[in-house]
C-alpha positions as CSV (number, residue, x, y, z in Angstrom):
1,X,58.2,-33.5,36.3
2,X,59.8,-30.4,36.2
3,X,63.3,-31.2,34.3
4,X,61.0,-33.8,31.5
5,X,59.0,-30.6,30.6
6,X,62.6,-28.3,30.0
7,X,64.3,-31.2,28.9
8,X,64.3,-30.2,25.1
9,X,65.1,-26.6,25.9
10,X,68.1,-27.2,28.7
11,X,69.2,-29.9,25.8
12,X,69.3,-26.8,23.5
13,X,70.6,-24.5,26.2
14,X,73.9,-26.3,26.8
15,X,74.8,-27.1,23.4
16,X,74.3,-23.5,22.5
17,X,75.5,-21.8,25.6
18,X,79.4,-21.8,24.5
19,X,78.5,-19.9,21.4
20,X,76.0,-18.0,22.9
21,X,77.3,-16.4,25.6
22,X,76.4,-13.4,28.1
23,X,73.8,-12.7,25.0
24,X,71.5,-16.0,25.5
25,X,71.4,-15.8,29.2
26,X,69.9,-12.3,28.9
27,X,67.8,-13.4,26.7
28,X,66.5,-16.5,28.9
29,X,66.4,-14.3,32.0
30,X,64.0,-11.5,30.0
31,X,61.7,-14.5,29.5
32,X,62.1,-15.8,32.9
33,X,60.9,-12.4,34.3
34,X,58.1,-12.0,31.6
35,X,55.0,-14.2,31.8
36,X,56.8,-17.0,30.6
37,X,57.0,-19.9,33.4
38,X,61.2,-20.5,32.7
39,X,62.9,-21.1,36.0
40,X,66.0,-19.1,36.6
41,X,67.2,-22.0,38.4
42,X,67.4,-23.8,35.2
43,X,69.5,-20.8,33.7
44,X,72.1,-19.4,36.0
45,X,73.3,-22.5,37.7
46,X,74.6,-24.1,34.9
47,X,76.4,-21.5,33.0
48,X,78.6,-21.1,36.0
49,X,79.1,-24.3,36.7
50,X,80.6,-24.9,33.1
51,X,81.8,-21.4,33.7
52,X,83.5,-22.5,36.5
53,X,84.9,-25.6,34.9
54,X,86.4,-24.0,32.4
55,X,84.0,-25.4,29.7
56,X,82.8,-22.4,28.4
57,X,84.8,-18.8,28.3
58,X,82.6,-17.2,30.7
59,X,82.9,-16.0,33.9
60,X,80.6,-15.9,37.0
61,X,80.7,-12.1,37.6
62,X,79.7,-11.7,34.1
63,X,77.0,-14.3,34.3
64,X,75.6,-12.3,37.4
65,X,75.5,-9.2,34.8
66,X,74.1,-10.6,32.4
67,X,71.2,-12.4,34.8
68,X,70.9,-9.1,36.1
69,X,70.3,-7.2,33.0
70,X,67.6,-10.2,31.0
71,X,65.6,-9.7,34.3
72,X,65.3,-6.1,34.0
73,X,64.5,-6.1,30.5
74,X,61.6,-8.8,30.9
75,X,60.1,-6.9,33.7
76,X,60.6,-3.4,32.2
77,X,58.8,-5.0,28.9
78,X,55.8,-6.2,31.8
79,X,56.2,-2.4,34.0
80,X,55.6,-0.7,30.7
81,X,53.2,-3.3,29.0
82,X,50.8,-2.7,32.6
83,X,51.3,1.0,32.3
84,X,50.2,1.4,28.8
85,X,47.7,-0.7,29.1
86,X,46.3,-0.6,32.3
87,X,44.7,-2.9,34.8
88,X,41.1,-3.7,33.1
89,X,43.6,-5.6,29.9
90,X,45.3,-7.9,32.0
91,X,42.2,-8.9,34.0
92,X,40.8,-9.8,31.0
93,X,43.2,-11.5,28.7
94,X,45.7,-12.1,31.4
95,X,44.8,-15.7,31.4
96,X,46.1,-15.9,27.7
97,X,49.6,-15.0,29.0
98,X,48.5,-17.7,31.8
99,X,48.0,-14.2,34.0
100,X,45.3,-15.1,36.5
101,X,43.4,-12.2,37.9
102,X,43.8,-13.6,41.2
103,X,47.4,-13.4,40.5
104,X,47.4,-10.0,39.4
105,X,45.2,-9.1,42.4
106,X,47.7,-11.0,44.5
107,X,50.6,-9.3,43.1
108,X,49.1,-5.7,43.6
109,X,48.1,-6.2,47.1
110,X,52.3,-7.5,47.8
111,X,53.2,-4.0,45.9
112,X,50.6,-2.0,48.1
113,X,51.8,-3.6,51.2
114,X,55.7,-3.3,50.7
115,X,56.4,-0.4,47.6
116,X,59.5,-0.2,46.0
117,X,61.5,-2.4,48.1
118,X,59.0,-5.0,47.3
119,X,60.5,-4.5,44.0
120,X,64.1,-5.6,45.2
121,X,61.9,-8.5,47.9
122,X,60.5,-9.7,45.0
123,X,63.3,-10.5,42.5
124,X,64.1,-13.6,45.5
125,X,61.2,-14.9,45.7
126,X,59.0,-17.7,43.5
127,X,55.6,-16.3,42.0
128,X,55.9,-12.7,42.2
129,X,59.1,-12.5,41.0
130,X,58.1,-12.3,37.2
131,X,54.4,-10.6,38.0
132,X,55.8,-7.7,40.1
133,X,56.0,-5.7,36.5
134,X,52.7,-5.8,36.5
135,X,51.8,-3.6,39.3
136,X,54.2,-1.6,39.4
137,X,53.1,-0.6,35.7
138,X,49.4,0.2,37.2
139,X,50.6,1.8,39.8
140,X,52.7,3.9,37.6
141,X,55.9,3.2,40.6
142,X,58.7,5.9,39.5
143,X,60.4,3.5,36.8
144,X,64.2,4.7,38.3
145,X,63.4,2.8,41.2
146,X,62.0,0.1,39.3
147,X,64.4,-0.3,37.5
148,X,67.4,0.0,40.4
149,X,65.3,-2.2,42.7
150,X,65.3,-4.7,39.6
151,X,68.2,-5.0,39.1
152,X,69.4,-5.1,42.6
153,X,67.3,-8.2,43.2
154,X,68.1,-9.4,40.1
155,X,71.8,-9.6,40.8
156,X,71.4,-11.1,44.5
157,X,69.3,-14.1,43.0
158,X,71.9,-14.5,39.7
159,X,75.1,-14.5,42.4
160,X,73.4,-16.8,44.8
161,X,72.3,-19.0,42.2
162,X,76.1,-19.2,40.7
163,X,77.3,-19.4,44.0
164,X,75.2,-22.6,44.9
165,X,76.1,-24.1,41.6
166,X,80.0,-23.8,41.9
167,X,79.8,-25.3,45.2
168,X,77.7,-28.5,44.1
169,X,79.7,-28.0,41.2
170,X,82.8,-28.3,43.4
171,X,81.1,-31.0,45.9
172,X,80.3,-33.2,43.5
173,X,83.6,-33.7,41.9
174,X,84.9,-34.1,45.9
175,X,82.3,-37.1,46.0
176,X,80.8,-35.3,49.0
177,X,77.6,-35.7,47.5
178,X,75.8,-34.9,51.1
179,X,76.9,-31.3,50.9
180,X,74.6,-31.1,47.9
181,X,71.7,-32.1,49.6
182,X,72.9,-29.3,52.5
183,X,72.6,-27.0,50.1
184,X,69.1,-27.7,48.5
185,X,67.6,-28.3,51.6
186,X,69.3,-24.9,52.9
187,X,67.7,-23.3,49.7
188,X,64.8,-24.5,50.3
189,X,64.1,-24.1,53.3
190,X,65.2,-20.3,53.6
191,X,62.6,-19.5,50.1
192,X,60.2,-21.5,51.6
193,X,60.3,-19.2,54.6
194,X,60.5,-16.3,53.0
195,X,57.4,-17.5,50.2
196,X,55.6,-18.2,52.8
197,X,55.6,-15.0,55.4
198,X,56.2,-12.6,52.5
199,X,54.4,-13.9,50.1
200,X,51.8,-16.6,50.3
201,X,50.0,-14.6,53.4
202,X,50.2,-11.4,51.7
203,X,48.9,-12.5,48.9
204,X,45.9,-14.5,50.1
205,X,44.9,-11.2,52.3
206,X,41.3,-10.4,50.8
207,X,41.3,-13.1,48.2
208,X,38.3,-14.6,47.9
């Protein structure tokens, strides 16, 4: 379901990517960390795995860079949207940036709870990944370590991401096609962990 609704835009993405460079996955990553519902998994992996191949003159450690610096961008553009703005805007249009308030509520009770390094936490894991902004905006969080907690986290998820996608990359042209599926399910199962003990329970704490 995923893939049909990004279909048109990965089309795009690939056929642009050679020209666009470091430049377009900076700019996809800013979204991806914005309000905007664009997987980073649908970004990183395969610019290094044409990287990689040598189909595009790229390299990973740049790709990790550039990640790195789109996702600060998008959530510096949310940390200083939420600041100026304040709390009472998003609760009340938020939903027009599909910005739930239970979200936002959600999201401010995971900054409460774990501070700055939540910042860093955050940039692994699904849901608060591109809300965290938000908070830490209302909270008025010292944007230095914002912004060196972003980018931190930002780079860890890039370089995992292009580290998983050389290997499939590399497994699949071995024809060991079950190593891919040990690396999903690995994926998987470790963010599922981690969503679930740092996230989903923190976030349901005085919901409702």
């Amino acid at each position: 379901m995923l893939k049909r609704v990004f279909d048109p835009l990965i089309a795009w993405y690939l056929a642009t990517l050679k020209v666009g460079g470091y430049p377009l996955i900076a700019l996809l990553m800013a979204i991806e960390s914005s309000v905007l519902p664009l997987p980073s998994e649908l970004v990183i992996p395969p610019a290094a795995h044409l990287a990689h191949s040598g189909q595009i003159p790229l390299s990973p450690a740049g790709i990790v860079i550039a990640g790195a610096i789109g996702s600060w961008l998008g959530a510096t553009i949310m940390y200083w949207a939420a600041r100026l703005a304040g709390r009472p805007l998003f609760l009340c249009y938020g939903r027009l940036i599909l910005v739930t308030p239970d979200k936002i509520e959600g999201a401010e009770r995971w900054a409460a709870h774990y501070g700055s390094m939540g910042v860093f936490i955050s940039r692994l894991l699904p849901v608060v990944r591109h809300l965290i902004g938000i908070p830490a905006g209302i909270v008025r969080m010292d944007y230095k370590l914002f912004s060196l907690f972003t980018l931190l986290g930002s780079a860890v998820w890039c370089a995992v991401l292009c580290y998983v996608a050389i290997k499939m990359g590399q497994d699949e042209q071995l024809g060991e096609l079950h190593h891919i599926s040990m690396w999903l399910g690995g994926a998987m199962l470790v963010l599922g962990g981690l969503y679930y003990f740092l996230v989903h329970r923190q976030m349901k704490k005085g919901a409702g």
